[in-house]
OpenMM code with the backbone's topology and positions (N, CA, C; nanometers):
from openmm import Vec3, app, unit

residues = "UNK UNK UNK UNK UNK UNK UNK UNK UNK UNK UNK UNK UNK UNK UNK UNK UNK UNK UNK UNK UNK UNK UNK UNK UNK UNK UNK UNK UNK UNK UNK UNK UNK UNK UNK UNK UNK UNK UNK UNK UNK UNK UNK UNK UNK UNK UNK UNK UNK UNK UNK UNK UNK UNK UNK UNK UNK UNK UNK UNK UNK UNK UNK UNK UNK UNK UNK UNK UNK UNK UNK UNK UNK UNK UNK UNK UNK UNK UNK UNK UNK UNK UNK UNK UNK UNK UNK UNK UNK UNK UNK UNK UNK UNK UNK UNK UNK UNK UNK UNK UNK UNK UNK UNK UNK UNK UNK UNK UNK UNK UNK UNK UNK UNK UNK UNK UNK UNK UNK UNK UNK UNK UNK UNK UNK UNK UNK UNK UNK UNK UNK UNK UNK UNK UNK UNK UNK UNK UNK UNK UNK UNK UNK UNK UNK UNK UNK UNK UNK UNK UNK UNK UNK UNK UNK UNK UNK UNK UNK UNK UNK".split()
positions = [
    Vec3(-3.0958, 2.5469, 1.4313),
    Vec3(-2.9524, 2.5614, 1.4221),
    Vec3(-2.8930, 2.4324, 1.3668),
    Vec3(-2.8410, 2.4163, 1.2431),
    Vec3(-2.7414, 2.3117, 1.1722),
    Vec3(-2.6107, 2.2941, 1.2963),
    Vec3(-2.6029, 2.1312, 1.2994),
    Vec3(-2.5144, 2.0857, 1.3452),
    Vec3(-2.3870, 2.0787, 1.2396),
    Vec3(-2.2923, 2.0860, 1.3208),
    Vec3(-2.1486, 2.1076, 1.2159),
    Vec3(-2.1024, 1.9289, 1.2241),
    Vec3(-2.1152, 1.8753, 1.0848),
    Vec3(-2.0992, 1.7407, 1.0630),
    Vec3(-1.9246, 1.7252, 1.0548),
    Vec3(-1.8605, 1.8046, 1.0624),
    Vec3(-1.7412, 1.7585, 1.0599),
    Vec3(-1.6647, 1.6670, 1.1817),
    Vec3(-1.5961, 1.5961, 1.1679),
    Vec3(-1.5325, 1.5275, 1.3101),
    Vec3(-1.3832, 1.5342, 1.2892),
    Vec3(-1.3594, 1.5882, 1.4149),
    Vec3(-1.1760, 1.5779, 1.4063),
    Vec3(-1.1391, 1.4758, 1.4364),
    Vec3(-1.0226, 1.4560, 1.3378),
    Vec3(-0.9470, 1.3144, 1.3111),
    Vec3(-0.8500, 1.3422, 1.4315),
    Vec3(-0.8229, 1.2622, 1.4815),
    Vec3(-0.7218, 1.2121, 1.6356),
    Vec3(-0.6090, 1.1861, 1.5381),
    Vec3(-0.6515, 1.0438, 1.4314),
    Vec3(-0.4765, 1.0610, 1.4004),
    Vec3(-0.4829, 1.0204, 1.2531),
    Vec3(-0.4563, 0.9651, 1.2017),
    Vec3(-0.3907, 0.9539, 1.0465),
    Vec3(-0.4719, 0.8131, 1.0323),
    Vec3(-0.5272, 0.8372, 0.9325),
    Vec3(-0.5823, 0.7048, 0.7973),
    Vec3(-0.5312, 0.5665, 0.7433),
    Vec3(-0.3827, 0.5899, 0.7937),
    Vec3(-0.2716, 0.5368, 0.7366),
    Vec3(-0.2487, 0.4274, 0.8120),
    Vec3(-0.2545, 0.3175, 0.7575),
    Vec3(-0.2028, 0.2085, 0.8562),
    Vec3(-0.0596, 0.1786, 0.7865),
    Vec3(-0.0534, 0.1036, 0.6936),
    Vec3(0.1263, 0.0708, 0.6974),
    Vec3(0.1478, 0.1889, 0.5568),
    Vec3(0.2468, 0.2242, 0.5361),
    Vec3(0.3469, 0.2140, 0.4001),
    Vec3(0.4209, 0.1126, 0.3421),
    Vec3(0.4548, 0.1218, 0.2583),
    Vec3(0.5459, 0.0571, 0.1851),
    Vec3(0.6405, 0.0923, 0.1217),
    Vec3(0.7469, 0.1735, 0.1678),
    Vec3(0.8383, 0.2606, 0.1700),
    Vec3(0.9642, 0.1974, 0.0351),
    Vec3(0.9342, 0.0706, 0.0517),
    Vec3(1.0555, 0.0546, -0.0198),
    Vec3(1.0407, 0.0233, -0.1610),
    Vec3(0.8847, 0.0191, -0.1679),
    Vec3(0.8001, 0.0174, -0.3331),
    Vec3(0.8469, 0.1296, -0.4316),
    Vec3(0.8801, 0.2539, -0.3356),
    Vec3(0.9335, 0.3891, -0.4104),
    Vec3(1.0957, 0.3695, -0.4133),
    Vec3(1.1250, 0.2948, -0.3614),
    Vec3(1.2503, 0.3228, -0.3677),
    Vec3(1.3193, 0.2028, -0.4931),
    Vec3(1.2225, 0.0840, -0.5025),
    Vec3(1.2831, -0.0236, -0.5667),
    Vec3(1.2005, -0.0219, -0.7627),
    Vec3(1.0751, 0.0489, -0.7448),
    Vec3(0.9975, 0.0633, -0.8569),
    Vec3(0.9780, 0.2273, -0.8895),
    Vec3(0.9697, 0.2173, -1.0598),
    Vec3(0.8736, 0.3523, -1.0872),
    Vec3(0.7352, 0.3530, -1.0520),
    Vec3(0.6753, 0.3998, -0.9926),
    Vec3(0.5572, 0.3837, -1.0019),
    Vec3(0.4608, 0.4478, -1.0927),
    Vec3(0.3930, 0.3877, -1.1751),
    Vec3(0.3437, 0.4920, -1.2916),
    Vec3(0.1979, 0.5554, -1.2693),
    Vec3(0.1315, 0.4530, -1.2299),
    Vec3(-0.0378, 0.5121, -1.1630),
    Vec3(-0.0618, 0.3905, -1.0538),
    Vec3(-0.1629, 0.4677, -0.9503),
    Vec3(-0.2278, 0.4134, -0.8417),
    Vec3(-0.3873, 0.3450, -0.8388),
    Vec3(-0.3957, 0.2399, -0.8170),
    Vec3(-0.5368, 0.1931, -0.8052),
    Vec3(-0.5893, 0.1763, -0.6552),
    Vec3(-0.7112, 0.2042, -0.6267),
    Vec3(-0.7341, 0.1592, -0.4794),
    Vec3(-0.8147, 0.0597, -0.5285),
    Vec3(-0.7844, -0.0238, -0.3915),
    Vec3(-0.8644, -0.1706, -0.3966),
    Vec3(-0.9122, -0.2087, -0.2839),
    Vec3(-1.0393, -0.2567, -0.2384),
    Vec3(-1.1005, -0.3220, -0.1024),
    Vec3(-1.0034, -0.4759, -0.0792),
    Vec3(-1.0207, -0.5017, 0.0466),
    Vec3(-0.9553, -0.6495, 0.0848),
    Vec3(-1.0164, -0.6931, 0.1314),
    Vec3(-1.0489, -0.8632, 0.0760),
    Vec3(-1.1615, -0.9716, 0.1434),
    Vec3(-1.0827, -0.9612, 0.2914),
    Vec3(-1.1150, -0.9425, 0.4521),
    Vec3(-1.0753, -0.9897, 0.5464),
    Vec3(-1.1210, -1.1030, 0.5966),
    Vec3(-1.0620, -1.1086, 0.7160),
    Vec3(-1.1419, -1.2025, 0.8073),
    Vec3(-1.1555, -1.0778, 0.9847),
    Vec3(-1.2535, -1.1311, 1.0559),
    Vec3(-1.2150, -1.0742, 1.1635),
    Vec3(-1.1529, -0.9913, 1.2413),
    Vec3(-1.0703, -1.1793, 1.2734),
    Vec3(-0.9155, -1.1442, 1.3477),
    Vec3(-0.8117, -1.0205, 1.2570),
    Vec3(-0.8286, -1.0545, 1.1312),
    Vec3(-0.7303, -0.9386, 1.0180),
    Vec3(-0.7463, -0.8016, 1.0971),
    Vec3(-0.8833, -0.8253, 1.0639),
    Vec3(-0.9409, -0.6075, 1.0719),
    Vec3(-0.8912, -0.6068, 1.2339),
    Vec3(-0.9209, -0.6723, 1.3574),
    Vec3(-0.8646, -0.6017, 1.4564),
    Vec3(-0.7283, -0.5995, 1.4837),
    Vec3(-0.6566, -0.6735, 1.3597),
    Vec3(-0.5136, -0.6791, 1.4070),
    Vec3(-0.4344, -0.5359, 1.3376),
    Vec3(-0.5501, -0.5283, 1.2024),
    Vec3(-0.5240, -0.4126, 1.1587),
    Vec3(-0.5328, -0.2873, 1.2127),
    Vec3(-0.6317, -0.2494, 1.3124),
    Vec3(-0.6652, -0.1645, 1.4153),
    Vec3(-0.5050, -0.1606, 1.4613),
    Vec3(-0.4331, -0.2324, 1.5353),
    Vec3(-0.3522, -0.2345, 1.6084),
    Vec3(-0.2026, -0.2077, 1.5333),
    Vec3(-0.2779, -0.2173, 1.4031),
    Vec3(-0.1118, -0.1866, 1.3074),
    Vec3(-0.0264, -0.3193, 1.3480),
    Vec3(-0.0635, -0.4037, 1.2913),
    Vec3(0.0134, -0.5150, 1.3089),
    Vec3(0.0028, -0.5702, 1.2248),
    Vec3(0.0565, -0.5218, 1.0981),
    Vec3(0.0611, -0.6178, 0.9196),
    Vec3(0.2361, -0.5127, 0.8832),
    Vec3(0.2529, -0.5974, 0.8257),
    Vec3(0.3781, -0.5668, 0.6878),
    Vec3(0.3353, -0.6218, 0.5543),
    Vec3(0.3678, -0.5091, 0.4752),
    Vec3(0.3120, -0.5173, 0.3321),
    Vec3(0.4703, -0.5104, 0.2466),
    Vec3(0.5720, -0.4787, 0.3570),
    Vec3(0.7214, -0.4631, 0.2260),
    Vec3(0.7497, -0.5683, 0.1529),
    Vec3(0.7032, -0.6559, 0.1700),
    Vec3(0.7790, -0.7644, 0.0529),
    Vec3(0.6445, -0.8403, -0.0125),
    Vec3(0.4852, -0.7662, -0.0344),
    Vec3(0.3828, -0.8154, -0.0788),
    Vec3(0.3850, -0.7766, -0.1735),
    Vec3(0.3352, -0.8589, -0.3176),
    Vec3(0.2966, -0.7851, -0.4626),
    Vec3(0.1200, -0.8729, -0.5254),
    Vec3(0.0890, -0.8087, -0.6214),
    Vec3(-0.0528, -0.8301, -0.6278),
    Vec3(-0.0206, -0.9114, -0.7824),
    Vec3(-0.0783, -1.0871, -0.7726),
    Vec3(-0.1167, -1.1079, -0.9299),
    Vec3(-0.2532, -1.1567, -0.9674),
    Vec3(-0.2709, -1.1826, -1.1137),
    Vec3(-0.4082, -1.1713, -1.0885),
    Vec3(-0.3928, -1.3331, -1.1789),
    Vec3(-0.5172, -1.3726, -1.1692),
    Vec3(-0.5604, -1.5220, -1.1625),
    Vec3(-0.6987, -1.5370, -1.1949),
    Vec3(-0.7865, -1.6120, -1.3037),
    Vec3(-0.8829, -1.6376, -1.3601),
    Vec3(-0.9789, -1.5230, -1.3576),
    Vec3(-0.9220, -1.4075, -1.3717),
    Vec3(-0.9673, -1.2782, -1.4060),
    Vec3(-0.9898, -1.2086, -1.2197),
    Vec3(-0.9458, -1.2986, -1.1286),
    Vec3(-0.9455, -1.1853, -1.0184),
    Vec3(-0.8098, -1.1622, -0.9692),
    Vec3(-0.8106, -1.0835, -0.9041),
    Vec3(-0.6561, -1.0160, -0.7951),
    Vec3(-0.6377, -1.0108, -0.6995),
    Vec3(-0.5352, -1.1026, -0.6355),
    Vec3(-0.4786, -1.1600, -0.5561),
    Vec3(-0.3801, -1.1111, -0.5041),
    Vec3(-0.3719, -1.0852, -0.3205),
    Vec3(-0.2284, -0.9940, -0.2651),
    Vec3(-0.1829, -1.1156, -0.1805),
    Vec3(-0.0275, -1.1401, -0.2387),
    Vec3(0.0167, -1.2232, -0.1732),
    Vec3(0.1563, -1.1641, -0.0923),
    Vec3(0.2241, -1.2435, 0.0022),
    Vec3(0.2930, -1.1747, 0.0809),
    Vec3(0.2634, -1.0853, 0.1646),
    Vec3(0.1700, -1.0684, 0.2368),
    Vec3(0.1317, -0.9721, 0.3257),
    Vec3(0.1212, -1.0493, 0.4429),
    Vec3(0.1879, -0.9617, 0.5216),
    Vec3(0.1656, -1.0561, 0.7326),
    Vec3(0.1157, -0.9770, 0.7667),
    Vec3(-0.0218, -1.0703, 0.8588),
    Vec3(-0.0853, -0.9515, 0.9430),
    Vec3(-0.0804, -1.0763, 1.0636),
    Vec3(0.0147, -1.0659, 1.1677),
    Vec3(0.0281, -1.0361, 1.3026),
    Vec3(-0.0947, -1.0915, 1.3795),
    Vec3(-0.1326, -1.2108, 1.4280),
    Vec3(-0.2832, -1.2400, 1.4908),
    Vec3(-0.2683, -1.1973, 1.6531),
    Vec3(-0.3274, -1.1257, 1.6688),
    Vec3(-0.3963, -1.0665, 1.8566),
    Vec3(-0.3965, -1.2051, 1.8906),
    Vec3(-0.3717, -1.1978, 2.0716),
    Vec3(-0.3482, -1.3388, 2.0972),
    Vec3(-0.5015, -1.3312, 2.1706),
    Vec3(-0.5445, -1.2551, 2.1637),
    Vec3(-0.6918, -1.2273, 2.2525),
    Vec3(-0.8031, -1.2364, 2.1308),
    Vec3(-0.7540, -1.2175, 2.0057),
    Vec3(-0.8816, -1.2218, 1.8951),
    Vec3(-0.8468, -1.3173, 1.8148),
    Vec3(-0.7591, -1.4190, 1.8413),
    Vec3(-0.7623, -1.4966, 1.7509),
    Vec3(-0.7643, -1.6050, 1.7999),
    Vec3(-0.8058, -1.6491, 1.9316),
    Vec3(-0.8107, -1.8035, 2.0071),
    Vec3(-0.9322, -1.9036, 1.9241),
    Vec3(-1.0363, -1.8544, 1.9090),
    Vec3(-1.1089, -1.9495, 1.8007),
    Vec3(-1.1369, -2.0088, 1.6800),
    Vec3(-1.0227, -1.9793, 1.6319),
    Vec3(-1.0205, -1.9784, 1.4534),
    Vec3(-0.8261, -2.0044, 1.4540),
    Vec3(-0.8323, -2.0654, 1.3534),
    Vec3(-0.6889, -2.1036, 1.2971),
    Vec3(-0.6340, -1.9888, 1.2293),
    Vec3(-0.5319, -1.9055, 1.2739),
    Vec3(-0.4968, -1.7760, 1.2201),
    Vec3(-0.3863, -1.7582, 1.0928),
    Vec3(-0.3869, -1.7926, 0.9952),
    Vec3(-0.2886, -1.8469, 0.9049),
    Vec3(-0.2486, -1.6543, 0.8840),
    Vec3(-0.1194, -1.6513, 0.9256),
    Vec3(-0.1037, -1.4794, 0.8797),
    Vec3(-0.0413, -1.4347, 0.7356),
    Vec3(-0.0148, -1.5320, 0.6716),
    Vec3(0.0367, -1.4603, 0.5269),
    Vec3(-0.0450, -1.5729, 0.4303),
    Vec3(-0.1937, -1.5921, 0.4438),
    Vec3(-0.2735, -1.6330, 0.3690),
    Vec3(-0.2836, -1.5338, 0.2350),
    Vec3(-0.3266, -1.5749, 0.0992),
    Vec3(-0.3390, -1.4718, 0.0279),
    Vec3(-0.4749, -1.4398, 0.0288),
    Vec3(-0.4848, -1.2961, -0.0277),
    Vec3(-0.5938, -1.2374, 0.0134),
    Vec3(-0.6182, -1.2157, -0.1240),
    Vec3(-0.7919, -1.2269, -0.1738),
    Vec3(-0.8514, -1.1620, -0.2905),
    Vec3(-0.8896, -1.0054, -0.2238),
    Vec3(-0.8457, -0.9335, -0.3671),
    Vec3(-0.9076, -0.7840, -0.3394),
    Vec3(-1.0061, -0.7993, -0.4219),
    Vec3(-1.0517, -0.6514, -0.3731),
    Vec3(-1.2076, -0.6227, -0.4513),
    Vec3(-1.1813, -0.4495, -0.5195),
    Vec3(-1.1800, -0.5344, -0.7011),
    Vec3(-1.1988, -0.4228, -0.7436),
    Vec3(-1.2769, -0.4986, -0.8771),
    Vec3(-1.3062, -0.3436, -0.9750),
    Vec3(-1.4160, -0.3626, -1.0404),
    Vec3(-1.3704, -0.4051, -1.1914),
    Vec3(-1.4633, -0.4714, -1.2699),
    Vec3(-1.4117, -0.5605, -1.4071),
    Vec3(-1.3257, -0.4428, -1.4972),
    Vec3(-1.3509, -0.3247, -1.4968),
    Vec3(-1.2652, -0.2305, -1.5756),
    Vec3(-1.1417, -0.2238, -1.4886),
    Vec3(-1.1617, -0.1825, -1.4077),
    Vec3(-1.0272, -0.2282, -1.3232),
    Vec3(-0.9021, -0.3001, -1.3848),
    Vec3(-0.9773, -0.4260, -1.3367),
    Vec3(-0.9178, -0.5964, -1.3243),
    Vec3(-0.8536, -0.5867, -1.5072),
    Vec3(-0.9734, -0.5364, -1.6032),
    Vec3(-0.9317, -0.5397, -1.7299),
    Vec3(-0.7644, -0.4749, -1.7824),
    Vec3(-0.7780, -0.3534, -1.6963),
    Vec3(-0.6824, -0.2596, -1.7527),
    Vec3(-0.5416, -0.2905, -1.6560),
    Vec3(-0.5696, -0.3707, -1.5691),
    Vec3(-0.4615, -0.4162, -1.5048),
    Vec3(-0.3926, -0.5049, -1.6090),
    Vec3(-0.5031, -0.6237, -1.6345),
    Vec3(-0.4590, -0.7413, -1.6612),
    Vec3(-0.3846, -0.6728, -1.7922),
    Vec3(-0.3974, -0.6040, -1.8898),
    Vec3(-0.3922, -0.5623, -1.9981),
    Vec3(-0.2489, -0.4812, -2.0184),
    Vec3(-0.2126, -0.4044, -1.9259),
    Vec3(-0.1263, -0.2837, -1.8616),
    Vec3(0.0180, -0.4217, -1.8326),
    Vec3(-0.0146, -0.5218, -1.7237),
    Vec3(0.0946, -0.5993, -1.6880),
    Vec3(0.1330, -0.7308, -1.8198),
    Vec3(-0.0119, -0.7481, -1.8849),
    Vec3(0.0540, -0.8967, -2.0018),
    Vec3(0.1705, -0.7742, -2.1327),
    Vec3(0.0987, -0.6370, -2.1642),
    Vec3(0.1218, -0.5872, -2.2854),
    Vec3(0.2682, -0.4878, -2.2524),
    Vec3(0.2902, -0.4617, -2.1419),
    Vec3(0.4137, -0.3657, -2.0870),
    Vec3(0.4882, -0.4168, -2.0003),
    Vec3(0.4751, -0.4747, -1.9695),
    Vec3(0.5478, -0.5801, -1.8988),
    Vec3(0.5588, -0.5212, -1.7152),
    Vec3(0.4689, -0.4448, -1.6742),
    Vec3(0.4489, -0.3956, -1.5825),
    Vec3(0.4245, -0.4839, -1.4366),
    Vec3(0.4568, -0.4180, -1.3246),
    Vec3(0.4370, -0.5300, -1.1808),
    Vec3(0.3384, -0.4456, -1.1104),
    Vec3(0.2646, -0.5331, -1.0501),
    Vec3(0.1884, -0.4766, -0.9294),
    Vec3(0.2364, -0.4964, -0.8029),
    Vec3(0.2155, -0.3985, -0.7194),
    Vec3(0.2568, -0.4065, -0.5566),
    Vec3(0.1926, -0.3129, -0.5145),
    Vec3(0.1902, -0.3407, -0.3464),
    Vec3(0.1032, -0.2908, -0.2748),
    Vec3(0.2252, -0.1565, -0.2239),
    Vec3(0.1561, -0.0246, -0.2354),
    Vec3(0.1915, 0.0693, -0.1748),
    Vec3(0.1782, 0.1074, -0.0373),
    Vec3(0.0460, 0.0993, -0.0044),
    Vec3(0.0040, 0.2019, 0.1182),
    Vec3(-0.1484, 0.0711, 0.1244),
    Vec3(-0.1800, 0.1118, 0.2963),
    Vec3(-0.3196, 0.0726, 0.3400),
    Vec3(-0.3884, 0.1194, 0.4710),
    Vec3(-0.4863, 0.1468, 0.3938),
    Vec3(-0.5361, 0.2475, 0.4751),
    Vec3(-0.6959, 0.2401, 0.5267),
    Vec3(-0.7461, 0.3754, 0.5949),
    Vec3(-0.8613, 0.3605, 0.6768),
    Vec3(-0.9828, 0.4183, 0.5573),
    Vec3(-1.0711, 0.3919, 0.4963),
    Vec3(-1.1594, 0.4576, 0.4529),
    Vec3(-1.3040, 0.4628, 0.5582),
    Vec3(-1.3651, 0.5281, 0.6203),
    Vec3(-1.4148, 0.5068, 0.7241),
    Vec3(-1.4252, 0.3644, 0.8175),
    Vec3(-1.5009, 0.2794, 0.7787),
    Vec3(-1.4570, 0.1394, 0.8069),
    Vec3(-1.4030, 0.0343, 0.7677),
    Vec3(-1.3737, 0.0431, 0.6312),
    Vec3(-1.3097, -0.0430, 0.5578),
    Vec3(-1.1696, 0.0122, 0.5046),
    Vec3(-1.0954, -0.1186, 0.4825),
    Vec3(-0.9482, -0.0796, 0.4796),
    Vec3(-0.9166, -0.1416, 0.3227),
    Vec3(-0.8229, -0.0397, 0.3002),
    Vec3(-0.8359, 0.0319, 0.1501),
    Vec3(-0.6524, -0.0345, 0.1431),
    Vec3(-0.6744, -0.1035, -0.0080),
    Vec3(-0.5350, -0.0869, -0.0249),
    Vec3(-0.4709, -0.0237, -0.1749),
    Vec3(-0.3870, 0.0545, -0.1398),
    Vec3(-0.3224, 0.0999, -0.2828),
    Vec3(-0.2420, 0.0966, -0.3771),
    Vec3(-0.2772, 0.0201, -0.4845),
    Vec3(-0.1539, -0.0599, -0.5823),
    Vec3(-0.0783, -0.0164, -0.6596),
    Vec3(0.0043, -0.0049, -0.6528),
    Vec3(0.0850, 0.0622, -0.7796),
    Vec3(0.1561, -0.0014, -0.9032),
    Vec3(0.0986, 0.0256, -0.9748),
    Vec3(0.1406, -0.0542, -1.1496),
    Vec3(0.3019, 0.0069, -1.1701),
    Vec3(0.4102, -0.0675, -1.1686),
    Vec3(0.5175, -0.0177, -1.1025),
    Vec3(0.6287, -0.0656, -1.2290),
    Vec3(0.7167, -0.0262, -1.3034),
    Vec3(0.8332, -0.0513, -1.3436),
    Vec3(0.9628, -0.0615, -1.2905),
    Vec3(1.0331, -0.2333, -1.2472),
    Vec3(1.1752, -0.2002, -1.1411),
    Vec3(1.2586, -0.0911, -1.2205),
    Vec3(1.3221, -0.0636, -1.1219),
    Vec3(1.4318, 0.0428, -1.1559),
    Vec3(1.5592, -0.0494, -1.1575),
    Vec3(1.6471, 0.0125, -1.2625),
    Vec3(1.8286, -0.0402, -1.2588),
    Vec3(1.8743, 0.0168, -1.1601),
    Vec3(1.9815, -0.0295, -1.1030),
    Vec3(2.0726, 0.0294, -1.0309),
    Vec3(2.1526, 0.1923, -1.0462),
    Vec3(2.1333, 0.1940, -1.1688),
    Vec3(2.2197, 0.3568, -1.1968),
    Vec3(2.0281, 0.4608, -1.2007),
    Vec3(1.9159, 0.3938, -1.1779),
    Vec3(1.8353, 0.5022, -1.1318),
    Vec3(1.8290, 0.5234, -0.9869),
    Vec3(1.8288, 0.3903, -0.9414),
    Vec3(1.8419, 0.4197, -0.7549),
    Vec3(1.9565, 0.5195, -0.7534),
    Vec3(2.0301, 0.5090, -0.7848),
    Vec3(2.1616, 0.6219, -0.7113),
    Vec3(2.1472, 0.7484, -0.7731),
    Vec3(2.0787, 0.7833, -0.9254),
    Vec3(1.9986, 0.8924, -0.9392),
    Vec3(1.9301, 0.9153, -0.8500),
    Vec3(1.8304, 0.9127, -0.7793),
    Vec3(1.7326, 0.8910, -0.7273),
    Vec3(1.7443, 0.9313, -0.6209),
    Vec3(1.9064, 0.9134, -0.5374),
    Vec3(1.9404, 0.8954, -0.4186),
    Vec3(1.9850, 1.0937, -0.4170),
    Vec3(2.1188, 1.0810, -0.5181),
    Vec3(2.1804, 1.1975, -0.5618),
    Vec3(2.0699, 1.3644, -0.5750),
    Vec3(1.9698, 1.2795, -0.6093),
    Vec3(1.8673, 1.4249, -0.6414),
    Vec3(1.7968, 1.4656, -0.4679),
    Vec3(1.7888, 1.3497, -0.4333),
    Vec3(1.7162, 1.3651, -0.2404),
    Vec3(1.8350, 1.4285, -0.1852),
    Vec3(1.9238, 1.3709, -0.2361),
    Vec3(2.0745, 1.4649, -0.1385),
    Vec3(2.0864, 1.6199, -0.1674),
    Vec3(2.0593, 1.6099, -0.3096),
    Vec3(2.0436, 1.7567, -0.3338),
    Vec3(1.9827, 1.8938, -0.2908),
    Vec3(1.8136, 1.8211, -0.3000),
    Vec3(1.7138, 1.8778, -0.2354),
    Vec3(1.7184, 1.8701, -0.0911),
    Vec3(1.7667, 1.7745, -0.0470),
    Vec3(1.8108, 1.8122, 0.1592),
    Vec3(1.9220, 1.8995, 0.1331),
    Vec3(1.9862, 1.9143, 0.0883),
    Vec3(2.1222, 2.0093, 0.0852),
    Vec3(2.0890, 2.1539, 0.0145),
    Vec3(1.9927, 2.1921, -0.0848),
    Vec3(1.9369, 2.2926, -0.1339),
    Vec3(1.8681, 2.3410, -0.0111),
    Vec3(1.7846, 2.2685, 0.0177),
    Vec3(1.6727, 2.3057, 0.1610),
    Vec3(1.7398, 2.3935, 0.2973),
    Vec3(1.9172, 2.3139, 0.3256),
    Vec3(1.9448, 2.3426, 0.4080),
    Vec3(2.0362, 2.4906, 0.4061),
    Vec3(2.0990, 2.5291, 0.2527),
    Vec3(2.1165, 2.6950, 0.1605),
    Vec3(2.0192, 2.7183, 0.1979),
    Vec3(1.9330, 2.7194, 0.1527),
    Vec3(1.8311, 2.8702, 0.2034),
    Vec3(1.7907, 2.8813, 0.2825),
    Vec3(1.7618, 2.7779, 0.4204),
    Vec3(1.7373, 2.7938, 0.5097),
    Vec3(1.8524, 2.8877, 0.5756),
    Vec3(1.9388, 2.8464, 0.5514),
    Vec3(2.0538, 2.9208, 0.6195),
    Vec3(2.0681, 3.1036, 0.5496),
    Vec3(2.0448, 3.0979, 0.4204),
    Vec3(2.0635, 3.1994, 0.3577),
    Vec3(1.9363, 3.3036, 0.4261),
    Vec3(1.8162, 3.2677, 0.4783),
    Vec3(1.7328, 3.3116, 0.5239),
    Vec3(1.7116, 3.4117, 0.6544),
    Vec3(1.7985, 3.3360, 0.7204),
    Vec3(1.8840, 3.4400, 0.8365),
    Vec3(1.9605, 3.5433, 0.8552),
] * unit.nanometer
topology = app.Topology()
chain = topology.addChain("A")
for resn in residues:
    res = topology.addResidue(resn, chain)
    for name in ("N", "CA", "C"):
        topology.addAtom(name, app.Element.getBySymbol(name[0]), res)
């Protein structure tokens, strides 16, 4: 008799968002990227104790670098080591990667920032988005069309009855 390899997930993959990346950039495509940690990082990450809203990614003698990110040190996992929390961090991604980044932000004038980070079984995954700011008259587009669609949503819901 085959054992059923599936395992139910308790809760979500997701450690932070970055909520305000969608709201302040276009985002045009997504890259995932590994993060050099330390330790103390990964269990603080367990605990959801990082902010990524005001982190963006540049890159430097052909690698990529996330700066602005706080991750929060456990006062129980971090007594032996000097816990610097908004150290920058090298990610780990691959030379085509790194190429089409570097290439994408010198030739279009494009930004990187961190979207989302997350659980890939044991390692924590972060997701970049090659991003164009938005003007001010797209945010309030932007805003106007969500009002719409909550206000469309709430017609037919009603019309439904």
């Amino acid at each position: 008799m085959a054992k059923n390899k599936s395992k139910s997930k308790v809760g979500s993959n997701t450690i932070v968002l970055n909520k305000q990346a969608r709201r302040e950039y276009f985002i045009d495509d997504e890259i995932e990227a590994g993060l050099e940690l330390q330790g103390w990082e990964v269990k603080s990450l367990r605990e959801s104790k990082v902010h990524i809203a005001e982190s963006y990614v540049f890159l430097r003698n052909g690698e990529a670098f996330l700066s602005g990110m706080n991750i929060t040190p456990l006062q129980q996992a971090s007594t032996h080591v000097v816990a610097d929390p908004t150290r920058t961090r090298k990610l780990l991604l691959s030379r085509r990667e790194l190429d089409n980044l570097l290439g994408r932000v010198n030739r279009e004038g494009m930004t990187l920032v961190a979207v989302s980070m997350y659980w890939v079984r044991s390692w924590v995954k972060l997701k970049i988005g090659v991003a164009k700011g938005k003007k001010l008259h797209d945010k309030r587009s932007d805003m106007k069309e969500k009002d719409w669609n909550r206000d469309k949503a709430r017609i037919m819901k009603s019309s439904l009855r």
